[in-house]
N, C-alpha and C positions, 0 to 999 in steps of 0.2 A: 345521367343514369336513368335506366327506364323504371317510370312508375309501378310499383307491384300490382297487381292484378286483385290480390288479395292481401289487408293487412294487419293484423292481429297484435292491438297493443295492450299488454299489461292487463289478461281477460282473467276476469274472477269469475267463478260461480258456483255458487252453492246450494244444496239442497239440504233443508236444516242444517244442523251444526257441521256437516259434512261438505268440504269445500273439492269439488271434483276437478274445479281447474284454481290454480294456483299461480296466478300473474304468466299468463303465455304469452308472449313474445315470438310471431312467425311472419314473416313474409315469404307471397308466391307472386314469382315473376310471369310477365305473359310468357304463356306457354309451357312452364314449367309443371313437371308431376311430382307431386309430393307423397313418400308413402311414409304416413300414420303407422306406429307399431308400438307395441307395448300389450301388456296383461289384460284378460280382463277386468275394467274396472278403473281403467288407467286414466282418462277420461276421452277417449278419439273419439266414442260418438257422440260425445254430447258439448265436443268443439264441433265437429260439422256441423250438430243442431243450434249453437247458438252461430253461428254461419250464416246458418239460413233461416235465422230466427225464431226457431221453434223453440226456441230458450231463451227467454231474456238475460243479459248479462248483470251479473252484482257491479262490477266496477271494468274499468277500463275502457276501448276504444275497437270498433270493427269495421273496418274499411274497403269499402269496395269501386274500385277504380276509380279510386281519389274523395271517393262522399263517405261522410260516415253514418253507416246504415244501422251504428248500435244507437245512435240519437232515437230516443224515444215520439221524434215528430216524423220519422221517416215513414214513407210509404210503403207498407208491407210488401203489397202486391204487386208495387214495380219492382221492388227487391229480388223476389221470387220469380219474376219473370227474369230476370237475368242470371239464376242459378239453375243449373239441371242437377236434381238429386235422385239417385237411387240407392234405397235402401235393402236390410239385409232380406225381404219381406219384398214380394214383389208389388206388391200395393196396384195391382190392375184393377180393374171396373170390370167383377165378373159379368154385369148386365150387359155391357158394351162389348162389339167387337174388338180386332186386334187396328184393324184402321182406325175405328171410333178412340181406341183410348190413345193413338199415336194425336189424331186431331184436333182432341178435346180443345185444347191449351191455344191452340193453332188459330181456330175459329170462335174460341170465346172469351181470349186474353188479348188476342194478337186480331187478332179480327182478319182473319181470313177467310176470302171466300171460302165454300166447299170445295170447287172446283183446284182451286190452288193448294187447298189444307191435302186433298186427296192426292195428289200429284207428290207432295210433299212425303207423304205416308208412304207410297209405294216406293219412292227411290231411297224411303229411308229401311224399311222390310227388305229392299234389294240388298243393301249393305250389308246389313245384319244376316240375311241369308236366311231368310224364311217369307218372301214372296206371296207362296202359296198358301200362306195361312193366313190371309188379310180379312178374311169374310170370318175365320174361328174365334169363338169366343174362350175366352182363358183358360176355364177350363179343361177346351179339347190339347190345350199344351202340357208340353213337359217340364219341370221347374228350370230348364236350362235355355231354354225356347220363351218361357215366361221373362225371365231377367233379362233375356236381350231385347225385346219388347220393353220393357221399361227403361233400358239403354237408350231404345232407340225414339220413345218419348222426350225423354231428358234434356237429350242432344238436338231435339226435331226445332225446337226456338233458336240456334245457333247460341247459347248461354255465352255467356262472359266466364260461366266457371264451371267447374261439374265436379261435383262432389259425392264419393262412393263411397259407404258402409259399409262394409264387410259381405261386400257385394256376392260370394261365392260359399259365404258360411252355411247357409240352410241346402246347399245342393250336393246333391250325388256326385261323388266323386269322377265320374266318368263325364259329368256334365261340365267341368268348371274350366277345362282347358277353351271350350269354345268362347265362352265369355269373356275367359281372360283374354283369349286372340282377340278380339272385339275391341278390348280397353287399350289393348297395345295398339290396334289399329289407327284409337283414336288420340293415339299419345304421338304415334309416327305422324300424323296429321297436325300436332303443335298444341291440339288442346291445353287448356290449363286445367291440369285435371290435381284434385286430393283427394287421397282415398287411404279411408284405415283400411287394414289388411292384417290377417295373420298368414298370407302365401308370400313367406321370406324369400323364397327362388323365382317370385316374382316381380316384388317390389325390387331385387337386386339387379333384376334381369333390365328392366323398364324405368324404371322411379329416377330422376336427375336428381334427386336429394330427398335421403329418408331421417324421419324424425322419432327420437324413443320419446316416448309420455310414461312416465314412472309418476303413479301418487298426483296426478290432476299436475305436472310438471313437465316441460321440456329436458330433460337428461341429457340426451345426445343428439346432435345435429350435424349432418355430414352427408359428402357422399357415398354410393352402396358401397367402394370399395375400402371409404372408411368406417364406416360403423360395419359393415359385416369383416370388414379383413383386419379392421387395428380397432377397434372399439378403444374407447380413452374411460370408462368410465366401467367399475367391476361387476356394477348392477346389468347393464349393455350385456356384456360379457354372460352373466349370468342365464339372462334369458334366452338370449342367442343357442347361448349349449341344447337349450333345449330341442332346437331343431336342426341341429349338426351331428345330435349323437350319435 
């Protein structure tokens, strides 16, 4: 059996008496997308944040290609070099151009020449489809042109994992199909990608297995065409109506 990619055992964690995650239990396979779903509040983001360690865990075990990176001796920032995160917030370097913040990571984590970080930047711009805006700086974009720039940072280290926050919540409606084409682009390519989401006609369309988080808890766990066509659980059911009605 192939080792998970990602493996989340038995994670607690609390902020005061309030326990957000509640013994989660998840593995992801190489390659596999996993879409996070549930209320706000449920706890998806702040499972990706102890992921990627921005949250230390109360109890349990987080594992990442076989080490366990919840051990309080592990190395942060080789952790994080092998996670690509983007969040709901485009988080760019307004000082910096759209190249500069693709190669930040490139040439000061990864130690890449310029020469190579730059080469890197541009076929990753090519991808993403915005080229032409290599010299612009953040602000001359659009929030839809912004997140795939932070897509295309994320992605720029080849991660082991990439991990999306509600990556399309803060954008225009008209902007979020591009992005999502992006994410499917990079799910057709094998990524192992997690990503919470409230786009149900997305994660159904794309996700190899989607996850409900009810109350800092695992509920339901299946394929799209079992949690969105036979939910097993009344709470599933419950939320779901919401975006069927």
């Amino acid at each position: 059996m192939t080792e998970p990619v990602l493996s989340l055992q038995d994670v607690w964690k609390s902020f005061g008496d309030h326990d957000v995650l509640q013994g989660i239990d998840l593995d992801v396979a190489p390659g596999e997308v996993v879409a996070l779903i549930g209320a706000s509040g449920s706890g998806k983001s702040t499972l990706l944040r102890t992921v990627n360690l921005l949250e230390p865990i109360d109890d349990g075990r987080i594992v990442l290609a076989g080490r366990d990176i919840s051990d309080p001796r592990a190395d942060v920032d080789a952790v994080r070099a092998r996670i690509g995160v983007v969040f709901q917030q485009y988080n760019l370097f307004p000082h910096l151009t759209v190249r500069d913040n693709i190669t930040l990571a490139l040439r000061h984590v990864h130690r890449y020449p310029r020469a190579k970080a730059d080469a890197a930047a541009s076929a990753l711009l090519e991808r993403v489809g915005l080229s032409a805006k290599a010299g612009d700086h953040p602000d001359r974009l659009s929030g839809g042109q912004q997140q795939r720039v932070a897509i295309a940072r994320a992605i720029a280290t080849d991660p082991d994992l990439l991990l999306l926050d509600e990556i399309t919540s803060a954008l225009d409606p008209e902007l979020v199909a591009d992005v999502l084409d992006l994410v499917r682009s990079l799910a057709d390519d094998g990524m192992t990608i997690v990503m919470a989401t409230h786009e149900m006609a997305f994660a159904r369309d794309v996700a190899d297995r989607v996850v409900f988080l009810d109350g800092g808890r695992v509920l339901e766990s299946g394929t799209p065409a079992e949690v969105f066509g036979a939910p097993r659980e009344e709470r599933t059911r419950s939320f779901l109506a919401r975006f069927t009605a």
